[in-house]
C-alpha positions as CSV (number, residue, x, y, z in Angstrom):
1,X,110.4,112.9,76.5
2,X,111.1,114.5,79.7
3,X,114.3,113.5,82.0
4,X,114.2,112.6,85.7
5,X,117.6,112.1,87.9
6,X,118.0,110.4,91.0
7,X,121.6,110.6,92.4
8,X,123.3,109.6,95.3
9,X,126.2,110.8,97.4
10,X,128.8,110.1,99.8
11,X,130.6,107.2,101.1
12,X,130.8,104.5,98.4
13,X,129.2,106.4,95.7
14,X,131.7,108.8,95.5
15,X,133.6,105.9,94.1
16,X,130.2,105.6,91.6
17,X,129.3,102.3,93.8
18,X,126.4,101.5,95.7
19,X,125.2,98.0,97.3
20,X,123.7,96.1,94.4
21,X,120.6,95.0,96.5
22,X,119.8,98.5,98.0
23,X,120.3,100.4,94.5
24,X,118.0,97.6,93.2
25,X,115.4,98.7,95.6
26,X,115.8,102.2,95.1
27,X,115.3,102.0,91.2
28,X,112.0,99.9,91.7
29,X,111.1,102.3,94.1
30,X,112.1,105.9,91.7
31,X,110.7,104.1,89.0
32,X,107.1,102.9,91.2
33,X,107.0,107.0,92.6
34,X,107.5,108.3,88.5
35,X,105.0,105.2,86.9
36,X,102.2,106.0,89.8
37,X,102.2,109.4,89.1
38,X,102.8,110.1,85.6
39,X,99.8,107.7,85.5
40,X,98.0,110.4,87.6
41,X,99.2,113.5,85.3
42,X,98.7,111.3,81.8
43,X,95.2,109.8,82.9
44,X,93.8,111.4,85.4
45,X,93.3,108.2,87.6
46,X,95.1,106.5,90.9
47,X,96.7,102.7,90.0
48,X,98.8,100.9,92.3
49,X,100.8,98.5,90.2
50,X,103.6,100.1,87.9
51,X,103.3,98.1,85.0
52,X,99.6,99.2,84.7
53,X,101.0,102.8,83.6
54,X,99.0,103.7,80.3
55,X,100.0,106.1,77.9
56,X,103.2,106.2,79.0
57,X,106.9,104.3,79.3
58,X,109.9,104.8,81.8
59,X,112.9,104.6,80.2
60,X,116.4,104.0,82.2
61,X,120.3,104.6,81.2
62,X,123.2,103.3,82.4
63,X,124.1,104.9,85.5
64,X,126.6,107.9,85.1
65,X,129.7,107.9,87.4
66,X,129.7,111.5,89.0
67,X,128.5,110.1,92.5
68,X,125.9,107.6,91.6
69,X,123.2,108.8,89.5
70,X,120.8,107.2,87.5
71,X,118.8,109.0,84.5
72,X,114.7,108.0,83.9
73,X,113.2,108.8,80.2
74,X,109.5,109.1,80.8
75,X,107.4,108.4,77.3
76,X,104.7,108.1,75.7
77,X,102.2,109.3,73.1
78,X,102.1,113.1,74.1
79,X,105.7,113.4,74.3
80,X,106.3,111.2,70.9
81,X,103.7,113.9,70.0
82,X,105.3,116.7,70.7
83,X,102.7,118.0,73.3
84,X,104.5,117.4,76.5
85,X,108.3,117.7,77.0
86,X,109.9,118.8,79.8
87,X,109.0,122.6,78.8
88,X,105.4,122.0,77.7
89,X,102.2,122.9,80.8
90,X,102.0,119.0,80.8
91,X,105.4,118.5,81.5
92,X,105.7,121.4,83.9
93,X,102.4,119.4,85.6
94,X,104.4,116.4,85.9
95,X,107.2,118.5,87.7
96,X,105.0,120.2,90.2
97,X,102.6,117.2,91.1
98,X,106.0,115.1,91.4
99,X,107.9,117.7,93.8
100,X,104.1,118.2,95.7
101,X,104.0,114.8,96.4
102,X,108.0,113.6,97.5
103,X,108.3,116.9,99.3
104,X,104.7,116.3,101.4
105,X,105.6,112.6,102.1
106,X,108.9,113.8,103.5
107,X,107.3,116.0,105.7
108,X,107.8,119.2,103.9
109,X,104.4,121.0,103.5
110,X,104.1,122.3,99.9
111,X,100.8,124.6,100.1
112,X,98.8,123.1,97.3
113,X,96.4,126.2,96.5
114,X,99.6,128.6,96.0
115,X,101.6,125.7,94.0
116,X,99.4,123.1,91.9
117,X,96.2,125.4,91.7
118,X,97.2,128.7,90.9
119,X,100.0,127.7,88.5
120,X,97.9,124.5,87.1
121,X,94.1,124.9,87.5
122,X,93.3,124.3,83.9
123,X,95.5,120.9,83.3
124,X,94.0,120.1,87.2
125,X,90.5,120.4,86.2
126,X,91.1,118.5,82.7
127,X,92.7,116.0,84.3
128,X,90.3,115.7,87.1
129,X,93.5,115.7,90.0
130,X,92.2,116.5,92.6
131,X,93.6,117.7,96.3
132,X,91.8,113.8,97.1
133,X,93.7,112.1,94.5
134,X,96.4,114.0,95.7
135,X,96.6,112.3,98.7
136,X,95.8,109.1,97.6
137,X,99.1,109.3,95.4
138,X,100.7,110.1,98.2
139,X,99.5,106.8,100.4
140,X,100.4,104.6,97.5
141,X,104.1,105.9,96.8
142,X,105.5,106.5,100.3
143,X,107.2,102.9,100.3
144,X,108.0,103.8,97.1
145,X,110.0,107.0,98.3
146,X,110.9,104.9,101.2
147,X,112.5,102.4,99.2
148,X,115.2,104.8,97.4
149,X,116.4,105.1,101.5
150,X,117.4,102.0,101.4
151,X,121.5,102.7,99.9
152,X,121.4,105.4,103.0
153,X,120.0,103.7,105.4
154,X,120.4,100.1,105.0
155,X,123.7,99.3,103.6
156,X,124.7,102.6,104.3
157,X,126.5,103.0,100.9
158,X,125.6,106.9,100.4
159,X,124.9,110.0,102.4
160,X,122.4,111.3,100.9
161,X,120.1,111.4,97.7
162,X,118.7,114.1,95.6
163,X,116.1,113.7,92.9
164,X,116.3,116.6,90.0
165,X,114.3,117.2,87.1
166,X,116.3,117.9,83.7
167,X,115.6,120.7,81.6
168,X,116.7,122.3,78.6
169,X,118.8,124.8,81.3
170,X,119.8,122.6,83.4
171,X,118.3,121.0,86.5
172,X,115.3,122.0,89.0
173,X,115.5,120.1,92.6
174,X,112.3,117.8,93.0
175,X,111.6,117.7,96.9
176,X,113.7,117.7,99.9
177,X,117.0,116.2,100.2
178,X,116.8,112.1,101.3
179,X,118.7,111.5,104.4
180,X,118.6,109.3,107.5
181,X,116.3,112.1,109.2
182,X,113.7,111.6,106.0
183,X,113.9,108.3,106.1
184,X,113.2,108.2,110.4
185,X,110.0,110.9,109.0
186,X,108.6,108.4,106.7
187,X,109.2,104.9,108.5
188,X,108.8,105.1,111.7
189,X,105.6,106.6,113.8
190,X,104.7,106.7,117.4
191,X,101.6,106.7,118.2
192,X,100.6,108.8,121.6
193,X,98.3,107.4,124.1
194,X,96.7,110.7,125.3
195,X,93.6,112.1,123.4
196,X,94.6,115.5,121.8
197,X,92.5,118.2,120.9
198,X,93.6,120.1,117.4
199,X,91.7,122.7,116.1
200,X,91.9,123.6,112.0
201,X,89.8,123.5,108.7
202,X,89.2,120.2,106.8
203,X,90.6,120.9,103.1
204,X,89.7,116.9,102.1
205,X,87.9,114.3,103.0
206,X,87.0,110.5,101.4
207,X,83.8,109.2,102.7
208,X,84.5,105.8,101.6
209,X,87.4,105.5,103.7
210,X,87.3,108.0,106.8
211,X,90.3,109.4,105.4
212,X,91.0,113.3,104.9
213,X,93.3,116.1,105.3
214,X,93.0,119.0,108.3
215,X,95.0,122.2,107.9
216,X,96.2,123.0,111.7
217,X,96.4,127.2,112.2
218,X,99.2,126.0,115.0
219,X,101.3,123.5,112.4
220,X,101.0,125.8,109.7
221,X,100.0,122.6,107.0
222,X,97.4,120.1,106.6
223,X,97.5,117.0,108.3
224,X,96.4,113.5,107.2
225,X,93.5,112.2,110.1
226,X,91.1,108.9,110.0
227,X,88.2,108.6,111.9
228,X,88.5,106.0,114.7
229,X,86.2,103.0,114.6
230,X,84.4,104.8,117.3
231,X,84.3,108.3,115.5
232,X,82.2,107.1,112.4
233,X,78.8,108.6,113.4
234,X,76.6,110.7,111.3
235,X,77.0,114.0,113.5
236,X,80.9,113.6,113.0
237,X,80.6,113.2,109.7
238,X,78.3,116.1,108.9
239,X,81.2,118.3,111.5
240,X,83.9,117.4,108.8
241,X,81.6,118.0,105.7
242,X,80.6,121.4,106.8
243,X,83.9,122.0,107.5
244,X,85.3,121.0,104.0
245,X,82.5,123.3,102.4
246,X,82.5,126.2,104.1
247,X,86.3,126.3,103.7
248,X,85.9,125.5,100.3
249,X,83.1,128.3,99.9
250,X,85.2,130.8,102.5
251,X,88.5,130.6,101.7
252,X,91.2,132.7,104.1
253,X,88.7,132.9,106.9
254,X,88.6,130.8,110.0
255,X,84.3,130.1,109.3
256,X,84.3,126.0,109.5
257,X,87.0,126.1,112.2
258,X,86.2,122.0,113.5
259,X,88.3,120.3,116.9
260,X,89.4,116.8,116.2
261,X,90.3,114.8,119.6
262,X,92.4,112.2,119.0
263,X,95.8,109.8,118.9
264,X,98.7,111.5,117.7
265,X,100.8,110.0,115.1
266,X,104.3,111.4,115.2
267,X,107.9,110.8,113.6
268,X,110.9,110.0,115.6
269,X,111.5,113.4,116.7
270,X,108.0,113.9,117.4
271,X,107.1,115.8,114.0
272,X,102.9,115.2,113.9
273,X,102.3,113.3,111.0
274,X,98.4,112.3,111.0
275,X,96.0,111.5,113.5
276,X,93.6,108.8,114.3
277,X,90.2,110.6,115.6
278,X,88.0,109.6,118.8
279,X,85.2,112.5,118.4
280,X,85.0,115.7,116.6
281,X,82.8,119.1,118.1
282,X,82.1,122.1,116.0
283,X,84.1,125.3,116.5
284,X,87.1,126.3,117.8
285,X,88.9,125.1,121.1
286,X,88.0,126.2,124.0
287,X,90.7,126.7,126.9
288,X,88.9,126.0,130.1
C-alpha cells in the first residue's frame, strides 16, 4: 500500500472546512489523476474512465483536520504482495511518473530523460511507458488536476493546495504548489493570431493524431504542437519524423533542428503552452 495526500490551506480550511461541492470535485478529480495513472505504472496502458483501473484499488480516509487534507490508499495485488510499497522501484515509479505529470500540466517542465529515464529505464521499458504515453496521461488528467482547483478558485474556500507523497520518513512534495496562478495556467488559453516561427527538436510525435512534443532551445522545455488541418502533408510529416529520429539517434546535439510556423497557444500571462502548426521547413531559423 502506498499513501498519497492532498491538503488544502487557507481561509476556511484552516477551520478544516471546505465547500462541500468544490471538495467533492476535487476528490473525483485527485482520485481520476491517481486511478489514470497508477493504471499507466500497474499496466502499462492509457484508460480514460477511473473505474476501469485494473490491478489496483484507491482507498480514502476520513479527512484529517490540520488544514484540510485528505489521505488516498492505493492497492492492489503487488502491494498485497509485497512487491510495491511506497519504498519498492515500483512505488518510487509511481512517485516520479505522478510528480512528472502534475508538475508538466502545471507548467513546470520536469526534463524526462534526467528524471523518468535515467532513474527508471528498466520499470519504463517493462512497462512499455513511453515519453508518448506520457503525454497522453497528461491530456487525459488535466481536468482532472483542474478539478482539485476548484475549493481555490471557485468557492474560494482555500489558498492553496499541495499534493505529498507519504513515506516511511515522512513526506516528498508531488508537483508544484495549486494556486489561482496554476489554475489561470491550466484553464484558460489565448490563442494568437500571428503565425510564429519556433525553432527546436521533436522528442514525440503520434501519427494517428498529429499530436507531439517540440523541445524549444529558447523555452528551455518541450512544448505540446498539432498539425493544422492545413499542415498534414507528407513532406511535413517526414520534417517531424526525421527530426524525432535523429534526436533520438543524436542526443545533445542540435542535428534535426526543424521550424514549426504556427498559432501560439498561451496562458493568461502569456506562458506558451502548445501550438497549432500551419507549415514546417527543415533546419534552423533563419533571421532575414
Amino acid at each position: 500500500m502506498t499513501d498519497v495526500k492532498l491538503k488544502f490551506d487557507g481561509r476556511l480550511a484552516e477551520n478544516h472546512v471546505l465547500d462541500f461541492y468544490d471538495a467533492a470535485r476535487a476528490m473525483t478529480g485527485f482520485q481520476r489523476s491517481l486511478a489514470l495513472t497508477t493504471h499507466l505504472v500497474m499496466n502499462g496502458e492509457i484508460i480514460t474512465q477511473a473505474p476501469s483501473l485494473k490491478n489496483a484499488e484507491i482507498l480514502v480516509t476520513t479527512p484529517d483536520a490540520g488544514s484540510w487534507e485528505l489521505v488516498a490508499s492505493i492497492v492492489g495485488v503487488a502491494w498485497i504482495a509485497g512487491t510495491a510499497s511506497k519504498d519498492t522501484p515500483l512505488g518510487h515509479l509511481l512517485y516520479s511518473v505522478y510528480d512528472y505529470v502534475v508538475a508538466n500540466t502545471l507548467g513546470f517542465h520536469v526534463n524526462y530523460e534526467r528524471s523518468l529515464y535515467e532513474s527508471h529505464k528498466d520499470a519504463l521499458l517493462e512497462k512499455k511507458i513511453t515519453p508518448e504515453k506520457l503525454d497522453s496521461l497528461m491530456e487525459k488528467t488535466e481536468s482532472s488536476i483542474a478539478d482539485m482547483h476548484r475549493p481555490i478558485v471557485a468557492s474560494k474556500t482555500a489558498n492553496q493546495a499541495g499534493l505529498f507523497w507519504i513515506t516511511y520518513d515522512g513526506e516528498k512534495k508531488i508537483g508544484p504548489e495549486m494556486s489561482g496562478l496554476s489554475y489561470d495556467y491550466i484553464s484558460r488559453t489565448v490563442r494568437r493570431d500571428e503565425v510564429i516561427a519556433h525553432e527546436g527538436l521533436v522528442s514525440s510525435y503520434n501519427v494517428n493524431t498529429f499530436k507531439g512534443r517540440i523541445f524549444l532551445p529558447k523555452e528551455q522545455r518541450p512544448i505540446p504542437f498539432e498539425l493544422g488541418d492545413g499542415a498534414r502533408t507528407s513532406s511535413n510529416v517526414n520534417f517531424i519524423t526525421s527530426s524525432l529520429r535523429t534526436n533520438a539517434s543524436s542526443r545533445g546535439t542540435t542535428d534535426g533542428l526543424v521550424t514549426l510556423h504556427g498559432n501560439r497557444l498561451e496562458s493568461s500571462t502569456g506562458r506558451l503552452k502548445a501550438l497549432i502548426v500551419q507549415d514546417i521547413s527543415s533546419g534552423p531559423l533563419i533571421d532575414l
